[in-house]
KEMAR-266623 format. One line per field, with one value per residue (C-alpha): residue number from 0; x, y, z. Coordinates in steps of 0.001 Angstrom, whole numbers, plus 524288, in hexadecimal, padded with zeros to 5 digits. Layout:
N
pos	c(NUM,...)
x	c(X,...)
y	c(Y,...)
z	c(Z,...)
***
This chain:
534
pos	c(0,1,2,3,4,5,6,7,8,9,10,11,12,13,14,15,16,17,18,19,20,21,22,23,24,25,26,27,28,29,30,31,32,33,34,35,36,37,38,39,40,41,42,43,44,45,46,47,48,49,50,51,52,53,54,55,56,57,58,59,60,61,62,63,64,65,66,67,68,69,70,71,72,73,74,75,76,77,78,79,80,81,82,83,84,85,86,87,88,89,90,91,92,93,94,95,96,97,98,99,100,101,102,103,104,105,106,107,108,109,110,111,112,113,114,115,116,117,118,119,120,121,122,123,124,125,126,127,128,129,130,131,132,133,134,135,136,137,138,139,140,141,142,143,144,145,146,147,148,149,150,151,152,153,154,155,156,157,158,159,160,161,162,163,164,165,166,167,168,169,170,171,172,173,174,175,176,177,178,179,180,181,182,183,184,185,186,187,188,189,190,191,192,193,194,195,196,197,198,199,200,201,202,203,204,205,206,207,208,209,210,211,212,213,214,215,216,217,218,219,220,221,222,223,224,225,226,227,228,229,230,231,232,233,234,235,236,237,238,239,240,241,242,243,244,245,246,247,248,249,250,251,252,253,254,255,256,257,258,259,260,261,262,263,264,265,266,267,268,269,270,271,272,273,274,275,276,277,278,279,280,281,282,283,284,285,286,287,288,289,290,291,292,293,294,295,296,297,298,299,300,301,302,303,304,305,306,307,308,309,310,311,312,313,314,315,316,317,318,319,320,321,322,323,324,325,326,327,328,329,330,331,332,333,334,335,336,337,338,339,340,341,342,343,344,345,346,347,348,349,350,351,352,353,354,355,356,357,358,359,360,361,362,363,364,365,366,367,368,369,370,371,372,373,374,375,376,377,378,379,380,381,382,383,384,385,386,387,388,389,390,391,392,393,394,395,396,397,398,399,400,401,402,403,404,405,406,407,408,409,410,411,412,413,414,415,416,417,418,419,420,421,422,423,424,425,426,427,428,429,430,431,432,433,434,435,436,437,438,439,440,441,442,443,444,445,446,447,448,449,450,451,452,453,454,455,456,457,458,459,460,461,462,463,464,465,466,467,468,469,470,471,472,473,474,475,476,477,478,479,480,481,482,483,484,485,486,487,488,489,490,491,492,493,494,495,496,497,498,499,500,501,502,503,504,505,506,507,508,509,510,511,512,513,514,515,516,517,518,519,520,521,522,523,524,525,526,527,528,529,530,531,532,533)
x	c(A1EA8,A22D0,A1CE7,A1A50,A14B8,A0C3D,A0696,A026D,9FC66,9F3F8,9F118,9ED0D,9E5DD,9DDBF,9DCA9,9DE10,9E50C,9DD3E,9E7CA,9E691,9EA80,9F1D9,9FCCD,A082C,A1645,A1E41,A2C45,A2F22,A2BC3,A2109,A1B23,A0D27,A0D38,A08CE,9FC57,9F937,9FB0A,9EEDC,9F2B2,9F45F,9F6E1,A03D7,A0687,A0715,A119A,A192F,A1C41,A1D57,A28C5,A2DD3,A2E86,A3BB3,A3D53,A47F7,A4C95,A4168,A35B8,A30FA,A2710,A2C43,A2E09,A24C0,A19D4,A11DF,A0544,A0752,9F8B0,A0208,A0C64,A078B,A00F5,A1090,A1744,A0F91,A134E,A1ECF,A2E02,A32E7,A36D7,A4089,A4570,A53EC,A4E96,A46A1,A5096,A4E86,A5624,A606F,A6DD4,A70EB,A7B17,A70F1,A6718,A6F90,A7666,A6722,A6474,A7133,A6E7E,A60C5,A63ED,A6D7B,A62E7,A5A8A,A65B0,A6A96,A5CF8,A593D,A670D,A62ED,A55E1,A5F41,A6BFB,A698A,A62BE,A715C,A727C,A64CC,A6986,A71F9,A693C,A5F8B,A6D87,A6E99,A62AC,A5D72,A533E,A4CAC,A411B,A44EB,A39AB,A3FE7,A4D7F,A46EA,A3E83,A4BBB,A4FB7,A400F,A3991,A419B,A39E2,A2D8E,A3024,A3889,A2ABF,A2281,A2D43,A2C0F,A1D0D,A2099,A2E85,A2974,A1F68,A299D,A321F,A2A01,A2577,A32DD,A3B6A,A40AE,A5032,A4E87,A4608,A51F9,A5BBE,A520C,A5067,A5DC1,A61DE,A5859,A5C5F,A69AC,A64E3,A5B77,A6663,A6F58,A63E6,A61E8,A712E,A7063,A62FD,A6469,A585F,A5038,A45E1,A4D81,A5419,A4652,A4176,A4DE9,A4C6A,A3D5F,A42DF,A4D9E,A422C,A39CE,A4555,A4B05,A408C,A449A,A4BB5,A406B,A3674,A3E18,A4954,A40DC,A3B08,A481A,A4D06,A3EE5,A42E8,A4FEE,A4E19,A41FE,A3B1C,A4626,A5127,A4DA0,A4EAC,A5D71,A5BEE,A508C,A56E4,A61B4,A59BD,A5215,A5CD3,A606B,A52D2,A56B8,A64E9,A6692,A5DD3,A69A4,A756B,A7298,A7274,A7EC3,A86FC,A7F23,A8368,A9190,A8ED0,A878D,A9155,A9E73,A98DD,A8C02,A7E17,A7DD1,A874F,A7C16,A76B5,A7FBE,A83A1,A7671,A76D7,A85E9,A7E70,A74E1,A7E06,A864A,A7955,A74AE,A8340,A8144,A73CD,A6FB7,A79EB,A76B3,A68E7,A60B0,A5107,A4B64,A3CC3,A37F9,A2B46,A32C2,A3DEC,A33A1,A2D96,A39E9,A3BEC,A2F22,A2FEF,A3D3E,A37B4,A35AD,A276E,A26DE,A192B,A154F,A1F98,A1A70,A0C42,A11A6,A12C6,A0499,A03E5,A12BA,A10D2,A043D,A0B2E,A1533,A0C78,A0797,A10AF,A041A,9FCCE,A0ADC,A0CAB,9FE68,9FCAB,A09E3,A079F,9F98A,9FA2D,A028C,9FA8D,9EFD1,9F65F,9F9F2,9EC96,9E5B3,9EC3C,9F00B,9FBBF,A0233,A00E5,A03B9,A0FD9,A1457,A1228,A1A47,A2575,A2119,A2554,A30BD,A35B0,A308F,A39F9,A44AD,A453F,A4243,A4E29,A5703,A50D9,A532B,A60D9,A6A1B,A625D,A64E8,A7283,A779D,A6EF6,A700B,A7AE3,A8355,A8801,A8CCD,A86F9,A8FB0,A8F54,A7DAE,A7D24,A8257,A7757,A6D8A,A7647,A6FBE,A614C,A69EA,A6FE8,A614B,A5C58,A68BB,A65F1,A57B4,A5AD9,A652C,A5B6F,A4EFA,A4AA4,A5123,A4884,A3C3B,A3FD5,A417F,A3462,A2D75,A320D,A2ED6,A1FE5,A1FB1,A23F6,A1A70,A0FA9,A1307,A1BD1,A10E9,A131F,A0C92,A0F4C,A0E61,A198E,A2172,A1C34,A2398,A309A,A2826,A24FF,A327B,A3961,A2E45,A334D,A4017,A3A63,A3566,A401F,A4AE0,A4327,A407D,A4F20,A540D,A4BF7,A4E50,A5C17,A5D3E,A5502,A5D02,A68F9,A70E7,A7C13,A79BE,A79F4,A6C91,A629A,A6B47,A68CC,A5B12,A5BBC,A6025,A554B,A4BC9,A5057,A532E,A43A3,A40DF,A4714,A4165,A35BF,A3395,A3765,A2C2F,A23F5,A27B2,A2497,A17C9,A12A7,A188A,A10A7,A05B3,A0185,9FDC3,A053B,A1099,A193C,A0D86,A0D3E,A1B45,A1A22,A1199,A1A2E,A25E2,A1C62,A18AC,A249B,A2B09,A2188,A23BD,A3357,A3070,A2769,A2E06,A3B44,A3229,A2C96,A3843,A3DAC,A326D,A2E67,A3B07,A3AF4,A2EC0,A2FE7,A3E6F,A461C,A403E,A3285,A3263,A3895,A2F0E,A2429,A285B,A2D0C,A2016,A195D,A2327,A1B6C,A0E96,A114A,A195C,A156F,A066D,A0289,A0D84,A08C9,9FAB2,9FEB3,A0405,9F52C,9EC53,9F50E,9F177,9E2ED,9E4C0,9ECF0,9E219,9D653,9DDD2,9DCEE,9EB0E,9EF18,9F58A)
y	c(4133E,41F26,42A60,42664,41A2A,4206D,42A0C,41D24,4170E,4231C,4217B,4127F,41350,41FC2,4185C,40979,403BD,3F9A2,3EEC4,3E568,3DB71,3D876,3E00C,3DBFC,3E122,3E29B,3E287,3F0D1,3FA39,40461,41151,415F2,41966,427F2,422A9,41C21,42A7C,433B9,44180,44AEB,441B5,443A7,43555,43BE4,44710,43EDA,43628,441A5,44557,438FB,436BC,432EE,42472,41E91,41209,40A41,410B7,40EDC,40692,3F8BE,3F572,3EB03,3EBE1,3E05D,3E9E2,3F706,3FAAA,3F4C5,3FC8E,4060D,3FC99,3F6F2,402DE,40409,3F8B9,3FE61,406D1,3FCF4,406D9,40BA0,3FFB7,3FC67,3EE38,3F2EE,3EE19,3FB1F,401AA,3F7C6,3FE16,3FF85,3F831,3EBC6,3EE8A,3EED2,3E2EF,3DBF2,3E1B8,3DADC,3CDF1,3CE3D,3D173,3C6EE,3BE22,3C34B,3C400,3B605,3AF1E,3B677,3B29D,3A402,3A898,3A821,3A4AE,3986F,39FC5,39F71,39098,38B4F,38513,37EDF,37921,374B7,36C97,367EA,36392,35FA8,36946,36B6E,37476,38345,3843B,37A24,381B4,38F9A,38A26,3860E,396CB,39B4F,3921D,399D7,3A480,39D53,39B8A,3A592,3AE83,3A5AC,3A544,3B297,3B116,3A80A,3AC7E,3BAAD,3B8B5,3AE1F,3BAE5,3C49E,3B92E,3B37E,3BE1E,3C164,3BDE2,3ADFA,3ADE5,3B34E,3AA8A,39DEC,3A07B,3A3DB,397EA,38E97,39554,39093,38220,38314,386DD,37CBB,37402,37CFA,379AA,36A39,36742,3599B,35BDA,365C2,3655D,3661F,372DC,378A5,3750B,37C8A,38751,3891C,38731,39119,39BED,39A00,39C37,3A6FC,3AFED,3B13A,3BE69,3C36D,3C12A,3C779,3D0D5,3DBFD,3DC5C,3DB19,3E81E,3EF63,3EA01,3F157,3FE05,406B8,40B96,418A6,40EB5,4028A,4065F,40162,3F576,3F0A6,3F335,3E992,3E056,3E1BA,3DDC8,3D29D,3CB65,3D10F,3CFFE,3C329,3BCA3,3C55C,3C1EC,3B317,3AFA9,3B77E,3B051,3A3BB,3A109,3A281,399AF,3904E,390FD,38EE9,38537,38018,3839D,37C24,3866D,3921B,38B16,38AC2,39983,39F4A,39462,39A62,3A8E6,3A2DA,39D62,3AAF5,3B2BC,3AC1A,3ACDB,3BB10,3BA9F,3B163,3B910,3C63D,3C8AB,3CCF7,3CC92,3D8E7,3D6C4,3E097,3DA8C,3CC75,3D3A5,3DC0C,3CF94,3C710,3D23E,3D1EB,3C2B6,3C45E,3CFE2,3CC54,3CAEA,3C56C,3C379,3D2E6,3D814,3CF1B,3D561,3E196,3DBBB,3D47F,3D569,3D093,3C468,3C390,3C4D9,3BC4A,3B118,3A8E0,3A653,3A063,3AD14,3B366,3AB68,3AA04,3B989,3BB88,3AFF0,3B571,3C434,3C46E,3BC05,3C5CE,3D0A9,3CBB9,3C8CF,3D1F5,3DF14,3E384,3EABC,3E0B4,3D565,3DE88,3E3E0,3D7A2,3D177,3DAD5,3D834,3C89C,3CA8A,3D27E,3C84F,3BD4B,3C2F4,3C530,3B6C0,3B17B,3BA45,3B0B3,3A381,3A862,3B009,3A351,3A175,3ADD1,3B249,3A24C,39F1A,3AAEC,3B385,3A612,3AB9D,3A0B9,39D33,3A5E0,3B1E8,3B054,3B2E7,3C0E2,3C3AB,3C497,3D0EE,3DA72,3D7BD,3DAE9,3E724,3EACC,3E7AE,3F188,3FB91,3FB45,3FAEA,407BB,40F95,40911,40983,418CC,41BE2,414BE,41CF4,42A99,42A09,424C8,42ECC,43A21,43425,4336E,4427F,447EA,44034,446FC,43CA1,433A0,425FE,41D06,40F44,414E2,41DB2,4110E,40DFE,4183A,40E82,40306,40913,40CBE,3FFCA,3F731,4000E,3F72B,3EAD7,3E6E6,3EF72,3E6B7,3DB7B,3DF12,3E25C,3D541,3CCC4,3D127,3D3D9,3C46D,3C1D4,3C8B1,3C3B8,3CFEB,3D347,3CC2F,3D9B5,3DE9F,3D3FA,3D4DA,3E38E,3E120,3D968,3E401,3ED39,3E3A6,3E24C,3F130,3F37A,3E54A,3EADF,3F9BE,3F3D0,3EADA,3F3FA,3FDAD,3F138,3ECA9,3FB8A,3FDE2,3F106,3F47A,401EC,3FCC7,3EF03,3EF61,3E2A9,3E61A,3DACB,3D2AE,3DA3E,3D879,3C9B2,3C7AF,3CD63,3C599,3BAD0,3BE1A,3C23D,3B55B,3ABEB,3B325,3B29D,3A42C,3A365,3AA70,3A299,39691,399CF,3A32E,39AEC,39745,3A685,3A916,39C57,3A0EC,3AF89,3B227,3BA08,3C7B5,3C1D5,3BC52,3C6E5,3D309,3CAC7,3CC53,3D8E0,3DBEB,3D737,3DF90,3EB31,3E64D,3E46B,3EF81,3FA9B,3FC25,3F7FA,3FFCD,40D8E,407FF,407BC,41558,41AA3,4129A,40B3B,413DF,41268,4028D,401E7,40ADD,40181,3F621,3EDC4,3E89E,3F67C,3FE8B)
z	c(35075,34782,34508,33699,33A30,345A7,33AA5,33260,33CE9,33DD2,32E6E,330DF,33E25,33634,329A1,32B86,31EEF,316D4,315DF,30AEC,31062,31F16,32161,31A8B,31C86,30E89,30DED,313C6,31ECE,318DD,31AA4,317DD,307F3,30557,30004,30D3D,3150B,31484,3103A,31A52,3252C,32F1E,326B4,31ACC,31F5D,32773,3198F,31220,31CF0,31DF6,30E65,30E8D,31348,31C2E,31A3E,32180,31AEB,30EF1,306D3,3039D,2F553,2F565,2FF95,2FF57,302D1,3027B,3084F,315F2,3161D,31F2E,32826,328F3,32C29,33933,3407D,34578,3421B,33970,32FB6,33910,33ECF,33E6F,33A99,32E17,32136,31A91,32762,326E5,32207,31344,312F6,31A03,3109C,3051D,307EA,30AB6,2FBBF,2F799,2FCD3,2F7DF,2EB04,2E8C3,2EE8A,2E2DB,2D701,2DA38,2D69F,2C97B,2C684,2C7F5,2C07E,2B2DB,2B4F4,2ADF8,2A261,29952,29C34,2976C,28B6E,293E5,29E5C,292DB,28D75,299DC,29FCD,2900A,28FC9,28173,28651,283AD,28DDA,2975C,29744,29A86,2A446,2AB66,2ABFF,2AD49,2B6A0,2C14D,2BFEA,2C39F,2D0B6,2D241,2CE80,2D916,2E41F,2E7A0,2EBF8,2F4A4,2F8C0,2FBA9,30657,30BD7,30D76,3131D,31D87,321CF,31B1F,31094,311EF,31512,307F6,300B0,30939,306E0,2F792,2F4DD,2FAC3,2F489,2E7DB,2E8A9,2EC7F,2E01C,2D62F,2D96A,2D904,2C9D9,2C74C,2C8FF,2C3FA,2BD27,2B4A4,2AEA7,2B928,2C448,2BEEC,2BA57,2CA00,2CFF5,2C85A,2CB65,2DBA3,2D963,2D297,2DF60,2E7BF,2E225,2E036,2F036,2EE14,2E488,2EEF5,2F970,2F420,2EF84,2FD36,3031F,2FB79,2FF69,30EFD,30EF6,3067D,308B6,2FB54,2F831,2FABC,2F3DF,2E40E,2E4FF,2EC70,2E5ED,2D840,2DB84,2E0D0,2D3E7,2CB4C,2D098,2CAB8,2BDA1,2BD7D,2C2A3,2B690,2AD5D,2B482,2B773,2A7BF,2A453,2B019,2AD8B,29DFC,2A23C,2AF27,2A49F,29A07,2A271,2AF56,2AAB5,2ADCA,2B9B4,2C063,2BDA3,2C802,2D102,2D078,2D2F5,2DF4C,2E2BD,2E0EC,2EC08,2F480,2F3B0,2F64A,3011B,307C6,30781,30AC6,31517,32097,31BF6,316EB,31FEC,320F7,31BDD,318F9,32614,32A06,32BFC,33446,33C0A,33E37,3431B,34B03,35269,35391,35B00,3644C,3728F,371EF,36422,3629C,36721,35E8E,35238,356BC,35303,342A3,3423A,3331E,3352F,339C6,33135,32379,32926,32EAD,32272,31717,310EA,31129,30C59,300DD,2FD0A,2FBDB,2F603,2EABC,2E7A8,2E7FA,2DB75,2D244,2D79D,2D31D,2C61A,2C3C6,2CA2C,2C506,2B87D,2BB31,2C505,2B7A8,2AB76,2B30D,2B7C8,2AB06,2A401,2AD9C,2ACC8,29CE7,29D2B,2A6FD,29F4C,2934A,29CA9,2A007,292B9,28F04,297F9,29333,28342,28552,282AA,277A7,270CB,275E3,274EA,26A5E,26131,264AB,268D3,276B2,27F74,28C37,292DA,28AA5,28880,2980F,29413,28C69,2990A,29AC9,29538,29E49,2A92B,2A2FA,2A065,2AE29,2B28A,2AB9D,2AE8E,2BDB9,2BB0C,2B1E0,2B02E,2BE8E,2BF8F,2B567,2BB2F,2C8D4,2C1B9,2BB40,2C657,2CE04,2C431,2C3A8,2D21B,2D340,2C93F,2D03B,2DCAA,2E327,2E303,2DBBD,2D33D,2CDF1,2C064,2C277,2BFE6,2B168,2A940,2AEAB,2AAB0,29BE6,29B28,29E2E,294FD,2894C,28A11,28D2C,27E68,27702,28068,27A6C,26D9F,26C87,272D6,26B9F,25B4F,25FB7,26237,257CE,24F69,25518,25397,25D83,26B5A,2734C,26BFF,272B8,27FD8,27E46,27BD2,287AA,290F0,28B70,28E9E,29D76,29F40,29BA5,2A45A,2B113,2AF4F,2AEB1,2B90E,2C298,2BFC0,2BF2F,2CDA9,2D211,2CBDA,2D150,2DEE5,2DE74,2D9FF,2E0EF,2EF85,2EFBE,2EA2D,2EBB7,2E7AC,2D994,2D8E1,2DB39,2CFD5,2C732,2CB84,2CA08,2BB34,2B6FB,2BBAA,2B63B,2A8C9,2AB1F,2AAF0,2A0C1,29693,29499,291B9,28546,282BF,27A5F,27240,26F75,2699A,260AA,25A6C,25B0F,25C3E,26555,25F9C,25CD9,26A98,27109,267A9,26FD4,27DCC,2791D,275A1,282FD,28A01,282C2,284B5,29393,2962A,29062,28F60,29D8F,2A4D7,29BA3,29EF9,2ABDD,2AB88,2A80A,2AF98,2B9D5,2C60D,2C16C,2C11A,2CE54,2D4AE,2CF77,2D42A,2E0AD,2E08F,2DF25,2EA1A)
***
């Protein structure tokens, strides 16, 4: 055992932790937070020697309880070992980050793909229901919001690379099955199997990145990986209105399964497992005295022993932190709207660039453009900005962070979010050149993607169960990404484009800027009288 781990022994033998819960192990190797060390102790000025990390230590993104971390880290050199994925080569782990995010672009992709060609799947399968034909693009998102409840604990118990292996594949069976639907129903049931399916790389690929790259190494990796959720939604419709226009709907379809079928060629021989407490496992099944060495991981082979146990804490704990905490639900609800518009966008797009401005089927795919040159430029300059005033907060508070040194990004991407709105919506309405509401557009997803980041980050720091927080609002936002495109439709024929769009618009300010400058004031106050709260 290490010196650094011999010191925390000390701390825990002098001090036993009180554990909320069994031991758990979270996606990463860990080290005892500053919080955890008493002042003064040889703890305490061996981290403040050892403040730089090597490639093995380090928080994981997404601890599952970070009150365990510490009781983790003594069980025995794993930060060192040659085995851990965060000491693997660069070139290894970079290739593992490649793999896993084309796992996680090719199934947002599917998510819209279709969205240019609903007119012509309501032609063809005789659909009259404007509700009908966006429940064929939105039901997706259902499942693909549920799957990752059960799909994550699946991971972290068998591992996480035969999840994305399994779902891939079943995503390709599922959208030929999408492609040669002879009714309405049948299509509407494959596309609610393909959403459960492929939510596979959003339950596992964030942890996969936080496996590989300790916490001073990871802001590249896990931007890239980010995209691919965003980007795919953008570039599916502009290459599916040409696919639509020139072969027929049908071959959407096919394509996203060809996309599977290419990723899991690439995949299946060369990804390897990277979740550490199911290879540290393995490895003490296969020593010579299997049982003695899986002795030595008792809260191992306890988190690992009943999927029931698994799922039933990773289904409930969200719901109870929606409903339980203020900041977890307003948070995730403003994310669940500005999804909810970014997905009612999709469903009403060939109705305004077909229907008013007369593009082709072909040529309206080009206006999802300019979300994607939005979501760019808020990954180059929106997240820069978000890291430079963090890190001026964090200096004037003498190095010492808080979750509400991530707000000022929040305030400052919601100022975009209704004016990208506003701007889109009387644009249309007014039907003036075609490049004003696509502009609009691409102010609307700049201030979407600088603010969900700062989102993600302030739950992180703030829940003891971070991935839990996380979960409910993929959960929330999903559910409204389905709901919204439904009664799209209807909003607009009574309101118009800029009456219905001056309304989200004006939800997007109710949501986004009051609670995050309330938050600013009183938020260490709320997370400090709060149970849920670190």
């Amino acid at each position: 055992m290490s010196e650094h781990d011999q010191d925390s022994v000390a701390l825990v033998n002098a001090e036993p932790l009180k554990a909320s819960r069994t031991p758990t192990v979270s996606s990463g190797t860990h080290v005892p937070s500053p919080e955890q060390v008493e002042p003064g102790s040889d703890s305490n000025e061996k981290s403040k020697k050892d403040s730089v990390l090597h490639d093995g230590e380090g928080q994981s993104a997404f601890p599952e309880d970070k009150k365990e971390e510490i009781l983790e880290n003594l069980e025995e050199d794993w930060q060192h070992d040659p085995a851990n994925p965060r000491n693997w080569p660069t070139r290894k782990k970079w290739l593992m980050t490649s793999i896993v995010s084309l796992y996680t672009f090719v199934t947002p992709l599917g998510s819209s793909m279709m969205a240019p060609a609903l007119p012509s799947i309501a032609e063809h399968y005789g659909i009259t229901s404007e509700t009908v034909v966006a429940a064929t693009l939105s039901v997706f998102l259902v499942t693909f919001a549920i799957g990752p409840l059960f799909l994550a604990p699946l991971s972290e118990m068998y591992g996480r690379t035969w999840v994305l292996h399994i779902g891939n594949l079943l995503f390709l069976a599922f959208s030929f099955g999408c492609a040669y639907s002879p009714t309405t129903g049948s299509l509407i049931g494959f596309r609610v199997l393909s959403g459960f399916v492929g939510s596979a790389p959003i339950a596992c690929g964030g942890g996969s990145i936080s496996d590989l790259f300790s916490e001073r190494e990871r802001g590249s990796a896990m931007a890239i990986y980010s995209l691919g959720p965003l980007l795919g939604p953008v570039i599916g419709p502009v290459a599916g209105g040409f696919i639509a226009q020139t072969i027929g709907f049908k071959y959407i379809f096919v394509i996203i399964g060809g996309l599977c079928a290419i990723a899991a060629a690439i995949g299946i021989p060369l990804l390897r497992e990277t979740y550490h407490p199911v290879i540290r496992l393995r490895r003490a099944k296969k020593a010579a005295d299997p049982e003695a060495a899986a002795k030595m991981h008792p809260h191992l082979l306890q988190e690992h022993g009943s999927i029931m146990h698994r799922l039933w804490v990773d289904m409930t704990r969200p719901f109870i932190l929606l409903t339980r905490s203020i900041i977890c639900f307003l948070l995730s609800a403003y994310m669940a709207l500005m999804y909810g518009i970014y997905y009612l966008m999709f469903a009403v797009f060939p109705e305004v660039f077909t229907g008013i401005y007369g593009f082709s089927l072909g040529v309206g795919g080009l206006a999802y453009i300019g979300l994607g040159v939005g979501f760019f430029a808020a990954t180059l300059f929106g997240a820069w900005i978000g890291d430079l005033v963090y890190g001026n907060l964090v200096k004037k508070n003498g190095g010492k962070g808080k979750p509400e040194f991530r707000i000022p990004a929040l305030v400052f991407g919601s100022l975009f979010v209704p004016v990208g709105i506003f701007w889109y919506g009387w644009s249309a309405q007014a039907q003036i050149h075609w490049i004003m509401p696509i502009i609009g557009t691409g102010i609307f997803g700049f201030g979407m993607m600088t603010t969900f980041l700062p989102i993600q980050l302030y739950l992180v720091d703030t829940f003891t169960y971070a991935a839990s927080a996380l979960a409910a609002a993929s959960v929330f936002r999903s559910l409204l990404g389905f709901a919204f495109p439904l009664f799209g439709s209807q909003m607009f024929a009574k309101l118009g484009l800029g009456g219905g769009n001056s309304l989200l618009a004006g939800l997007a300010i109710a949501l986004g800027i009051p609670f995050p400058v309330f938050l600013w004031f009183y938020g260490e106050k709320m997370r400090a009288n709060s149970s849920l709260a670190r």
